[in-house]
N, C-alpha and C positions, 0 to 999 in steps of 0.2 A: 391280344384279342379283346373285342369289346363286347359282351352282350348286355341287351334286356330281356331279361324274360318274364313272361306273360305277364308284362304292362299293361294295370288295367288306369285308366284315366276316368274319372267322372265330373264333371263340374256343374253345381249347383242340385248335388242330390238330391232328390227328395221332395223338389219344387216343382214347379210346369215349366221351369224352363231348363230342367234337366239336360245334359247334352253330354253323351260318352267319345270324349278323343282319343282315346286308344284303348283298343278295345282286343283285351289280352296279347298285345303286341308280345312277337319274340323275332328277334332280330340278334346274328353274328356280323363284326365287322373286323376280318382278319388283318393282321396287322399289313399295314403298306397298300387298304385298301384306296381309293379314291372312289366314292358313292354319291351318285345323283340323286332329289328327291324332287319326281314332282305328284301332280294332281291337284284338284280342287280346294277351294277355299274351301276350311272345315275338313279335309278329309285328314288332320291330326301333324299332317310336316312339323310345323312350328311347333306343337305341343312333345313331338317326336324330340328334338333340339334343347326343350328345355330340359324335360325329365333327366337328360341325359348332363346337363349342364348342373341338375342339382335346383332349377329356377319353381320345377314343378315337381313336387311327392308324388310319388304313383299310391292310389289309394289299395292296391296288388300288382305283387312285383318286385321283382329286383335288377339292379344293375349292377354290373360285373364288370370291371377292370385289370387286365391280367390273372385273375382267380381273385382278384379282392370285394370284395361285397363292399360296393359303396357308395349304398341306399339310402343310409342314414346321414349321406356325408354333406353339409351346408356348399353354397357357392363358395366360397374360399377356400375352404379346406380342398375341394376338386380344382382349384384353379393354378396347381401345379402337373395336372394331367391335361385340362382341357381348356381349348381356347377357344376364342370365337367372334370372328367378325359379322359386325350389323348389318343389314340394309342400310343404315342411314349411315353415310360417313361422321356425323359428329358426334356417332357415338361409342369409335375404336379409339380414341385420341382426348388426349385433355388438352384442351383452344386454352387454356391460359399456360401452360407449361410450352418450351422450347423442342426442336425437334431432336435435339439431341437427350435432352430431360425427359421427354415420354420413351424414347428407345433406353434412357438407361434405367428407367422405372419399370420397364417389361422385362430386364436382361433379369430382376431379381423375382420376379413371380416364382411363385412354391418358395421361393427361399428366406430365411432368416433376415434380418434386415441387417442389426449388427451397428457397430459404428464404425465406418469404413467412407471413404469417398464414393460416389457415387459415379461419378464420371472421373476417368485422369483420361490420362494424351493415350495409352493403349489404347481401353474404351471407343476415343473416340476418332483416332485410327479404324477400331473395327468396322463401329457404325458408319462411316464415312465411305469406305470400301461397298458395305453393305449395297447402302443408297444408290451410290456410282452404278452400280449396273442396270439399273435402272432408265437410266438415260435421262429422267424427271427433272437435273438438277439440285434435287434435294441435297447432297451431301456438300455441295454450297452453299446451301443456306441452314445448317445444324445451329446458329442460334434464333434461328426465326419461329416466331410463335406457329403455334402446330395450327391455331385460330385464321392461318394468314393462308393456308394453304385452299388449293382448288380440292372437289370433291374427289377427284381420280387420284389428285397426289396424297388425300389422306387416307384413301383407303390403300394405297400403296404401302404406306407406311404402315398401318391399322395392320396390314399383312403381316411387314417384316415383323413389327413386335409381336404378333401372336404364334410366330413360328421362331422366334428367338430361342427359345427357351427347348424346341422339339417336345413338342404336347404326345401326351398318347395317344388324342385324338383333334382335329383341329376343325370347329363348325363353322361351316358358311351358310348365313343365314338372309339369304337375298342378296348377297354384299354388291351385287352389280344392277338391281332393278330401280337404283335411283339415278342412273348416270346417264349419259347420252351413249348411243351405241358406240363408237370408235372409243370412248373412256373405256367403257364396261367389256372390249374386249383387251385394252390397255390392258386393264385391273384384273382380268380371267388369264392372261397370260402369261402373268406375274403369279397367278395362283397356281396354275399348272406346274410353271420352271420350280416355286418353291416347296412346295407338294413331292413334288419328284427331286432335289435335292437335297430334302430332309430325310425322304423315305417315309412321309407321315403319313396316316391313316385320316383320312376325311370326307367330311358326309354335308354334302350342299345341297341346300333348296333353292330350286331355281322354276321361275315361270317362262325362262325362255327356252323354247323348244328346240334351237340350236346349240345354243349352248351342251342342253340335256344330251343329243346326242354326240356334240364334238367333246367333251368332257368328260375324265372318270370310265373306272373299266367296270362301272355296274351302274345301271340304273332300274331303281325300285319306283314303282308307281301304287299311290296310296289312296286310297277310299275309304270313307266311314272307317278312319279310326284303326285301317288295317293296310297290310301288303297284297295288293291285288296282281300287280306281277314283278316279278324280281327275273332283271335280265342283265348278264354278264357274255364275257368271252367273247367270241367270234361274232355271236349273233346282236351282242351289241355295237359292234364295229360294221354291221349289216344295215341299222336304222335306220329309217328315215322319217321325216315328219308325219307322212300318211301312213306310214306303219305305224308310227306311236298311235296314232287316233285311231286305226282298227282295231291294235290289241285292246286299249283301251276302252274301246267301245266306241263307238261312232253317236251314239247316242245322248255320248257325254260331249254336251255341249259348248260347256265352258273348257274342257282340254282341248275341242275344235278350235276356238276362240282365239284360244294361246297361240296355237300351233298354225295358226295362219295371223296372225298380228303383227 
């Protein structure tokens, strides 16, 4: 189980240019969830992702990890629980390392480092196999710089390394709104299959409004810094784009925007 509880967020206190991102958030995400996040630029998603990632202090609040309080805990120290792919593809992958060298530089995340080989012939039997299913090619080209690869092959990859290790939670963080659509549903359907073969718990912010609804068995929609409607089960299997923008609010212009783009 994941929560936060009543996350408060403020940046630039005390100035005029004050602005509260979340604004006593409390949010459960049980294990083996898959969660949608959308809404408005500003309505706190991204700041949602970091807090949780450890990127951003909630100034009130806690975050909770299987019962472990770990509020205090820096990026590293969480980056044996939680992973997370970018919007931008170059930035899951290290472009001067080999594709075989960033997957075996992911297999040790959380873990000790040690003086041990890094890659031998099992290793890279595993990762090989990995790739292969994919259909990309990649597991023929494990010495080719991760730099040489296209956007959609490295967020493929960006994938398999952040779910190598089975995170307790795994963030997506726009990972498909820089791609051309046939990639970005390449690269969503490779999140799904791996999502659902790890059994991971995962929370994506997405501005595409089909995605939103063919994705994840809950979707939360967010305003100033809060949850404005949190919808699961049947009734999210019910969705459709002009339902999102009634419950939503029709008056919300820019979730219009989205949702017909």
């Amino acid at each position: 189980m994941i929560e936060l509880r009543e996350i408060r967020v403020v940046f630039y206190a005390g100035t005029p240019d004050e602005r509260v991102a979340l604004d006593d958030l409390s949010l459960q995400l049980p294990e083996g969830d898959f969660t949608v996040v959308v809404g408005t630029n500003g309505a706190g998603k991204s700041t949602l992702l970091n807090v949780l990632a450890g990127v951003v202090r909630p100034q009130v609040g806690r975050v909770v990890i299987d019962g472990v309080d770990v509020s205090a805990w820096p990026v590293h120290q969480r980056a044996g629980l939680i992973s997370r792919v970018f919007q931008d593809p170059m930035l899951g992958t290290a472009p001067g390392l080999t594709i075989e060298e960033n997957l075996a530089l992911a297999s040790m995340r959380g873990h000790r480092r040690g003086l041990r080989m890094a890659l031998n012939r099992e290793r890279r039997e595993r990762f090989r196999g990995l790739l292969a299913t994919f259909g990309l090619g990649l597991e023929s080209r494990m010495g080719a710089s991760a730099g040489l690869l296209s956007g959609g092959q490295r967020q493929v990859l960006a994938l398999v390394m952040a779910t190598l290790t089975r995170p307790r939670v795994l963030l997506l963080d726009e990972h498909t709104a820089a791609l051309d659509p046939r990639t970005a549903q390449l690269v969503m359907d490779a999140t799904r299959r791996l999502v659902a073969e790890h059994q991971l718990t995962a929370l994506m912010i997405t501005h595409n409004m089909s995605h939103a609804i063919e994705f994840g068995n809950r979707l939360l929609m967010m305003e100033a810094g809060k949850v404005k409607l949190d919808i699961g089960g049947e009734e999210k299997k019910r969705l459709t784009i002009p339902g999102i923008v009634r419950r939503f609010g029709e008056a919300n212009d820019e979730i219009l925007l989205q949702a017909t783009a």
